[in-house]
C-alpha positions as CSV (number, residue, x, y, z in Angstrom):
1,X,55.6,27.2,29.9
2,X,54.5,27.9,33.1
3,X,56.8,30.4,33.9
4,X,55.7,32.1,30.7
5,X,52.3,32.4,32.0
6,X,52.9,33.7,35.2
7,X,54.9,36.5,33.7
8,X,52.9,37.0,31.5
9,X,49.7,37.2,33.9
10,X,50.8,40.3,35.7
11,X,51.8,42.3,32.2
12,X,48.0,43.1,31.5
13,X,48.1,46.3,31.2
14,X,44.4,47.0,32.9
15,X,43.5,49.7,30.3
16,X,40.8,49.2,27.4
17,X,41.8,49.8,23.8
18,X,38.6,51.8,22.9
19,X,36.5,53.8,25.4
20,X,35.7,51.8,28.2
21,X,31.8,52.3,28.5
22,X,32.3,51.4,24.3
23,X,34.4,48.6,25.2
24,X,31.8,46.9,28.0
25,X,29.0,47.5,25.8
26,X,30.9,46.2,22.5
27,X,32.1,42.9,24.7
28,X,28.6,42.5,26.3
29,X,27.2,42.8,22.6
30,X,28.6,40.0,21.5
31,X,28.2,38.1,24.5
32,X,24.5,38.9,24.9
33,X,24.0,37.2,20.9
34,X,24.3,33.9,22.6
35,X,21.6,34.6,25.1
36,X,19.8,36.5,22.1
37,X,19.8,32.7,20.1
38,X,18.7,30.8,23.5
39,X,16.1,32.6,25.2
40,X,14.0,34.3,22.0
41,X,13.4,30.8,21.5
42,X,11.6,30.2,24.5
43,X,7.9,31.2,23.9
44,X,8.2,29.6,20.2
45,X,9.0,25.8,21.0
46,X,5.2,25.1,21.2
47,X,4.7,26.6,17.8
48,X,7.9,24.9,16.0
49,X,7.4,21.6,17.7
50,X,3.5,22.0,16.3
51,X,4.8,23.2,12.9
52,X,7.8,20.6,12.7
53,X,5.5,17.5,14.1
54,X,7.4,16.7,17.2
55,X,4.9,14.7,19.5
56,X,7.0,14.8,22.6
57,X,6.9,18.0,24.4
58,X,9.9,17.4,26.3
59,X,11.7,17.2,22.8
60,X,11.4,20.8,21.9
61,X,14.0,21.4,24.5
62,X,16.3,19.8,22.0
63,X,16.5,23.6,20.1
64,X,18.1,24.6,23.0
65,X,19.7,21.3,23.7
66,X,21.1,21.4,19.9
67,X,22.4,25.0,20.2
68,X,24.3,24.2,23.6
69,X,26.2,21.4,22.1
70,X,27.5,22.8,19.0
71,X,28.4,26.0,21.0
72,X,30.4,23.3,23.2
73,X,32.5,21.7,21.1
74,X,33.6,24.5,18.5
75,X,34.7,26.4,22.0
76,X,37.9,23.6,21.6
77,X,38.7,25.2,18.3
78,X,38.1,29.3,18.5
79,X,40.4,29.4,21.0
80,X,43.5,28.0,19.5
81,X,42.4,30.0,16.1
82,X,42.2,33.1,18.1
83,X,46.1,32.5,19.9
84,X,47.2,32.1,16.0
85,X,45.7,34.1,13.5
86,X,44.5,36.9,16.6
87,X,41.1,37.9,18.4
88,X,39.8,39.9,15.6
89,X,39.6,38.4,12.7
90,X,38.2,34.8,14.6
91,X,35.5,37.2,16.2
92,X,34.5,38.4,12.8
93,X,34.4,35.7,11.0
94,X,32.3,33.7,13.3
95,X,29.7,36.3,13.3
96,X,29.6,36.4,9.8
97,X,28.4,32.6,10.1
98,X,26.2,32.9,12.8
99,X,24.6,35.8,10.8
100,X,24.1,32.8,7.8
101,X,23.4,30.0,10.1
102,X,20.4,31.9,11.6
103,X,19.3,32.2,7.9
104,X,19.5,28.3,7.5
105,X,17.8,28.1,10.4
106,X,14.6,30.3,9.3
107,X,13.7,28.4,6.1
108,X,14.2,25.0,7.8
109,X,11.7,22.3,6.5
110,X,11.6,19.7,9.1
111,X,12.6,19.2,12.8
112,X,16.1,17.4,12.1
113,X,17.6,20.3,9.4
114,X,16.3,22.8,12.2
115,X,18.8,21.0,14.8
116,X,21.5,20.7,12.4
117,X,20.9,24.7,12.0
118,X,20.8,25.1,15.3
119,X,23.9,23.2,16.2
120,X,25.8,25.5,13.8
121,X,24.7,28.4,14.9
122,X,25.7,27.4,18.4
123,X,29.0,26.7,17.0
124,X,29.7,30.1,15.3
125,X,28.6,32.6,18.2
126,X,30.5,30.3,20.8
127,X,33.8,32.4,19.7
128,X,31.4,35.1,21.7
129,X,32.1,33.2,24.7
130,X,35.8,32.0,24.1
131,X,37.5,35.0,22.5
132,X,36.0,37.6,23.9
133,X,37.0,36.1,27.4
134,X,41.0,36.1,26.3
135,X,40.0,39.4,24.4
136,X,39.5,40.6,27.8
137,X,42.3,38.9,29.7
138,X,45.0,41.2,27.0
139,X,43.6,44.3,29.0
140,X,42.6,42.9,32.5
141,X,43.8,41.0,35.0
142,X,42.7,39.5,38.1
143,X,39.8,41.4,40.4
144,X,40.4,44.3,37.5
145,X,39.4,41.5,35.1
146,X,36.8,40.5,37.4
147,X,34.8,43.7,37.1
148,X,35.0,44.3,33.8
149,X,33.3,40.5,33.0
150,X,30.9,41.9,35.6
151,X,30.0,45.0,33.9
152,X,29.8,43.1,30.5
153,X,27.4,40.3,32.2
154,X,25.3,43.0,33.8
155,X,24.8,44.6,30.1
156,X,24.3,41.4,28.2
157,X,21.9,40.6,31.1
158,X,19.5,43.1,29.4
159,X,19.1,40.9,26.1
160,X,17.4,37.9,28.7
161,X,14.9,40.2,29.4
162,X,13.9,41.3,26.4
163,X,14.4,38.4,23.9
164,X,11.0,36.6,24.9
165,X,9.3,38.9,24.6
166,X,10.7,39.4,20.7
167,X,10.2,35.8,20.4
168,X,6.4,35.7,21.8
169,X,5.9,39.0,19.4
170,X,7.2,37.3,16.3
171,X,4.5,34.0,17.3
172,X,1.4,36.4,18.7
173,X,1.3,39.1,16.7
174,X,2.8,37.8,13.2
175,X,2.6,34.3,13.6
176,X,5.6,32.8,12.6
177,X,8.3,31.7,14.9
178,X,10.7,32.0,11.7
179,X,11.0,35.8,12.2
180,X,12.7,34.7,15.3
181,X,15.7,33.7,12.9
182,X,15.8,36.7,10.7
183,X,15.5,39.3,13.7
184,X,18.7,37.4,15.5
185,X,20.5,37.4,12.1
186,X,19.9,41.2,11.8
187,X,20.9,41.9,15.1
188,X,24.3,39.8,14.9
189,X,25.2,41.9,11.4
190,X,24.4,45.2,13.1
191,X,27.5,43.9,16.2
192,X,29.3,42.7,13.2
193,X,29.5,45.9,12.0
194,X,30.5,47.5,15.2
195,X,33.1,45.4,16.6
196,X,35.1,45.5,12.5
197,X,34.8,49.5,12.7
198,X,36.0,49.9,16.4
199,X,37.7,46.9,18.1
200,X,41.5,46.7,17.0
201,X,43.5,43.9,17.9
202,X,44.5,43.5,21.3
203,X,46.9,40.5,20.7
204,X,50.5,41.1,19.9
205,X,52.1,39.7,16.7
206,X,54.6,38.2,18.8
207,X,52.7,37.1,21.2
208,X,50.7,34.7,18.7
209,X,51.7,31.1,18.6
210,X,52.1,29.0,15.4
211,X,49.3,26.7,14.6
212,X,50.2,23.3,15.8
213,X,48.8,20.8,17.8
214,X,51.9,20.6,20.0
215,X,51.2,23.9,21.1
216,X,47.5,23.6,21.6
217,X,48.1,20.4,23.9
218,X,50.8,22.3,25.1
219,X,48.3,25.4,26.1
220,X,45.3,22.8,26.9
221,X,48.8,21.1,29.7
222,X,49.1,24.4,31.1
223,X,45.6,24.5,31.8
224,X,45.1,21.0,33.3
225,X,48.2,21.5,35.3
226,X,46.7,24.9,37.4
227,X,44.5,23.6,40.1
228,X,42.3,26.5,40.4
229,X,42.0,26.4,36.6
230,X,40.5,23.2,36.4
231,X,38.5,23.5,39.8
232,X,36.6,26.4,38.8
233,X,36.2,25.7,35.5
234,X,34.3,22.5,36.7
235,X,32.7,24.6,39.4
236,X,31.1,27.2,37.0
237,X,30.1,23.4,34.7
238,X,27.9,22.4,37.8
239,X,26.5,26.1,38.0
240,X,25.8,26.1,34.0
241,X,24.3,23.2,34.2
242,X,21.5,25.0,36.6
243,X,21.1,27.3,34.5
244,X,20.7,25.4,31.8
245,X,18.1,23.2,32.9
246,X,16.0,26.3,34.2
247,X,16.2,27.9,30.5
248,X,15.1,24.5,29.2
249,X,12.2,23.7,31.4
250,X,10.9,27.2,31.7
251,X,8.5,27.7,29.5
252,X,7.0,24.2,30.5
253,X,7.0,25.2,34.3
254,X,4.9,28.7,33.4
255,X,2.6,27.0,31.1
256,X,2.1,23.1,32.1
257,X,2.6,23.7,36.2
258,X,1.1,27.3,36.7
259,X,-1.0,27.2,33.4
260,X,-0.1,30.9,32.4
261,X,1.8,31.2,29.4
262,X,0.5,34.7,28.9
263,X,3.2,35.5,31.5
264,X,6.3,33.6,30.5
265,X,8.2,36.9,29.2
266,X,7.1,38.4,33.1
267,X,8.3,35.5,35.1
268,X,11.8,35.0,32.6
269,X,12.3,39.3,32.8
270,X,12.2,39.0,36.6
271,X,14.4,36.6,36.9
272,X,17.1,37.3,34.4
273,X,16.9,40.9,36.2
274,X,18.0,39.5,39.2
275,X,20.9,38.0,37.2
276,X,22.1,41.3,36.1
277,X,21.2,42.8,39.6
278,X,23.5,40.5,40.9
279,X,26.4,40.9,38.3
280,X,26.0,44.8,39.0
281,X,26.5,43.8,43.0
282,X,29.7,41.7,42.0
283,X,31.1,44.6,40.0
284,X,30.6,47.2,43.1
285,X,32.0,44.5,45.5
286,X,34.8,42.8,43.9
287,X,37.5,45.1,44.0
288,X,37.0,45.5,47.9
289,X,36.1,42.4,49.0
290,X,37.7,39.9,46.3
291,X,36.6,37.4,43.6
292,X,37.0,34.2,46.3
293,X,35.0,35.4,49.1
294,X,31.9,36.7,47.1
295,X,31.7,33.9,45.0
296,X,31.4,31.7,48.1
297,X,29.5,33.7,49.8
298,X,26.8,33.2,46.8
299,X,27.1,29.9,46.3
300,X,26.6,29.2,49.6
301,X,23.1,31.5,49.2
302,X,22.7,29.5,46.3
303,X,22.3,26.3,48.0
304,X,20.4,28.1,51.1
305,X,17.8,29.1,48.4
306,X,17.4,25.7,46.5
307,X,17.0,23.8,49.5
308,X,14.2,26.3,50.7
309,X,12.3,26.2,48.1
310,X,12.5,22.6,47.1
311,X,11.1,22.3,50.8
312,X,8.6,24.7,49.9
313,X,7.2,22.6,47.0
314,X,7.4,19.4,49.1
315,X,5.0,20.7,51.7
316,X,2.4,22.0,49.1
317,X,3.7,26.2,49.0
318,X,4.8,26.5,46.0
319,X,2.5,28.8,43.4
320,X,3.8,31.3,40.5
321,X,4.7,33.9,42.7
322,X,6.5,32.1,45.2
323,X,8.3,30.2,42.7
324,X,9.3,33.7,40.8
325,X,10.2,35.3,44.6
326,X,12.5,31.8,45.5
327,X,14.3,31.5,41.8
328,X,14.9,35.2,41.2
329,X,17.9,35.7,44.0
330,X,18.7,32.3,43.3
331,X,19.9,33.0,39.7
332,X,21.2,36.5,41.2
333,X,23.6,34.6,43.1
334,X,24.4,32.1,40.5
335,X,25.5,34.8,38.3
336,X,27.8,36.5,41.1
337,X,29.6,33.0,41.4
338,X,30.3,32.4,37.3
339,X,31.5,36.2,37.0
340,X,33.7,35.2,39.9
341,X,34.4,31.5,38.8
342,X,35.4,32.2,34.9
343,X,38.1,35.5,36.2
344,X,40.0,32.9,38.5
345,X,39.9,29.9,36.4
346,X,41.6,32.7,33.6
347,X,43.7,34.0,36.7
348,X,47.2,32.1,36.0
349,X,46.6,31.5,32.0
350,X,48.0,34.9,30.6
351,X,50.1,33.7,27.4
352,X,48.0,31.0,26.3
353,X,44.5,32.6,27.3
354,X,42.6,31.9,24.2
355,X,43.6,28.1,24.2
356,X,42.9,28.2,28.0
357,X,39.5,30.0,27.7
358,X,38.7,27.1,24.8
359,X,39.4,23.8,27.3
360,X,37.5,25.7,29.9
361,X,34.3,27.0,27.7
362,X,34.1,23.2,26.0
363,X,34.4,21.4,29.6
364,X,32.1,24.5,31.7
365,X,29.2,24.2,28.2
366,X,29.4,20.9,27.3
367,X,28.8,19.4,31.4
368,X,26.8,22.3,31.5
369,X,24.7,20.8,28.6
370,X,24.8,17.2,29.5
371,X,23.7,18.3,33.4
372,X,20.9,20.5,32.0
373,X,19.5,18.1,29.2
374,X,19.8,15.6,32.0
375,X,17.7,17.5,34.1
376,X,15.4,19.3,31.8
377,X,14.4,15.6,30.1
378,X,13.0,14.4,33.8
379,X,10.4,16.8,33.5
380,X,7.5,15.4,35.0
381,X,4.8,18.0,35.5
382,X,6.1,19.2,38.7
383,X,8.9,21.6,39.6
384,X,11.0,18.7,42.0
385,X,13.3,17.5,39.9
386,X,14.4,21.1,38.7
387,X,14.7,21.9,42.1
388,X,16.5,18.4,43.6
389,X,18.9,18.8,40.5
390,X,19.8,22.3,42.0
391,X,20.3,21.2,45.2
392,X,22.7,18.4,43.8
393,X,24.7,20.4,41.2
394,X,25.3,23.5,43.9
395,X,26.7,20.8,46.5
396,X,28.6,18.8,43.7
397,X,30.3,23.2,43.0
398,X,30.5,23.5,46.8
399,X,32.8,20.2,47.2
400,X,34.9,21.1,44.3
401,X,35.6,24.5,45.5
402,X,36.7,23.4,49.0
403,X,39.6,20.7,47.2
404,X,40.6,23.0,45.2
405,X,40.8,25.7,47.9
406,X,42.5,23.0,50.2
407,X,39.6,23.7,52.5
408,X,39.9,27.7,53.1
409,X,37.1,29.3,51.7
410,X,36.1,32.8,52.0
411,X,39.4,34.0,51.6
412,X,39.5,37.9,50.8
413,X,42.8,37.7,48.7
């Protein structure tokens, strides 16, 4: 099996099957519907928990919480679907059901049949981040596959700026957080659309394995057996799991810390530009300078950062626009380490990619889930424990990345 994959991992054949601008955009898309279903949520969780009764405000995070664990665990099952049957048809039938999940979710009568909606919907777009990943490694490999996530990140990167504001829209102006739903399910049917009109298959009949679960323990050994599979993949898990617990205690830091909700699309915008700022740098770089050495080169920046401004907040410095001038490069370089991090854990998993990119996106999303809920739930009015979580999460990546590198980092190659 192994030698399989390593044969197989220099056969990409580094071309796109449609246009490549189309091809970004289309794999961004689909990508960006899972940002799309997290972050328009953000400036409605005071209105649904008010609506839905739920006294504890660090339980709205739970809608994100929710959405994060289904998209987890279905990641173990895309995957294996999409080395059978092909990328195509798993991509379209999951967003058929995300389209009718967000539905559910809309006319949701209480709290609990929201999560449940929630946790579905997670569930269905999550072959967004599984698929389109091995959809991807058919046509890419290595740095090539590098840039091309990076492009793709630095489009979808757009949706986390605007979504808030179509969520805060949907609550200010119309007054009902519900519209969230329906916009997200409209959106998802319009990339529905696009991707069964343009996208043709990009796995090989022959290539496709038969539906067993020999073989997807068999793929799932492969995986588990690569070093820098499993070290990055739990690498970019410590990462997520900042991120996570930022999205998640966001719209409490603007509005209960720096009492200015009126700016929580501002402060969110800023930063998620700096995301795509940094996935645009990666895409320029990466090619020259190599996936290793720029993605610890930013995760080194990242823990610069984190430890400055926790000290920042410890000696009394911190207000909105310090916190917004501190996070934003932070994030920036916490994207150009998971472009980096996801292209090398694929690196060496060429014939069983979509059972590969599976493991990886359930281990990466669900310890990036766990980590964040851990983090977001110790909310205590202040920004320190976002801030001591970063610090601890970006040392945790930092360690894992020198035993897997055998202690050579910053390698160009």
């Amino acid at each position: 099996m192994h030698a399989r994959t390593t044969s197989h991992a220099t056969e990409a054949p580094n071309r796109s099957p449609i246009p490549m601008g189309e091809f970004v955009a289309l794999i961004a898309s689909i990508m960006a519907l899972t940002a799309l279903g997290i972050d328009s949520m953000l400036p409605a969780l005071p209105a649904i928990g008010d609506e839905l009764g739920v006294a504890e405000p660090n339980h709205r995070q739970y809608v994100i919480t929710a959405f994060m664990l289904g998209f987890a665990v279905a990641q173990l099952f895309h995957g294996p679907l999409a080395d059978r049957f092909g990328r195509k048809p798993v991509i379209v039938a999951a967003l058929l059901l995300y389209v009718l999940t967000n539905a559910w979710a809309a006319f949701s009568s209480s709290f609990e049949l929201l999560l449940a909606a929630r946790a579905a919907s997670g569930a269905a777009v999550a072959a967004g981040r599984v698929v389109t990943v091995a959809l991807v490694r058919d046509c890419f490999a290595g740095r090539a596959m590098a840039r091309v996530m990076s492009l793709a990140f630095m489009t979808f990167m757009i949706v986390p700026v605007l979504a808030p504001a179509f969520g805060q829209a949907m609550v200010i102006i119309f007054g009902d957080w519900r519209l969230i739903f329906g916009g997200v399910a409209a959106v998802s049917a319009g990339v529905l659309i696009w991707f069964t009109l343009r996208m043709p298959e990009t796995l090989d009949r022959e290539a496709r394995d038969a539906f067993h679960l020999r073989n997807v323990f068999n793929g799932y050994g492969v995986m588990v057996r690569d070093r820098w599979a499993v070290g990055y993949t739990l690498a970019s898990a410590a990462i997520w799991g900042c991120f996570f617990s930022f999205v998640g205690s966001i719209q409490q830091i603007v509005y209960d810390v720096f009492k200015r909700p009126e700016l929580l699309t501002l402060v969110f915008g800023a930063i998620a530009g700096f995301m795509a700022a940094g996935a645009f740098l990666n895409s320029r770089l990466v090619m020259r300078l190599g996936m290793r050495f720029l993605s610890h080169l930013a995760l080194v920046a990242t823990l610069g950062i984190s430890a400055l401004h926790l000290a920042v907040i410890l000696a009394g410095g911190e207000n909105l626009w310090v916190f917004i001038a501190l996070q934003a490069p932070m994030m920036a370089a916490m994207g150009l380490c998971n472009s980096n991090f996801s292209a090398m854990a694929m690196e060496n998993m060429g014939d069983v990619a979509g059972t590969a990119s599976s493991l990886q996106g359930f281990v990466q999303t669900m310890g990036a889930a766990v980590l964040g809920a851990v983090i977001g739930q110790s909310f205590d009015g202040s920004t320190v424990p976002l801030y001591t979580g970063f610090l601890t999460l970006g040392l945790t990546a930092l360690l894992i990345i020198f035993v897997t590198e055998r202690g050579r980092l910053f390698r160009r190659s």
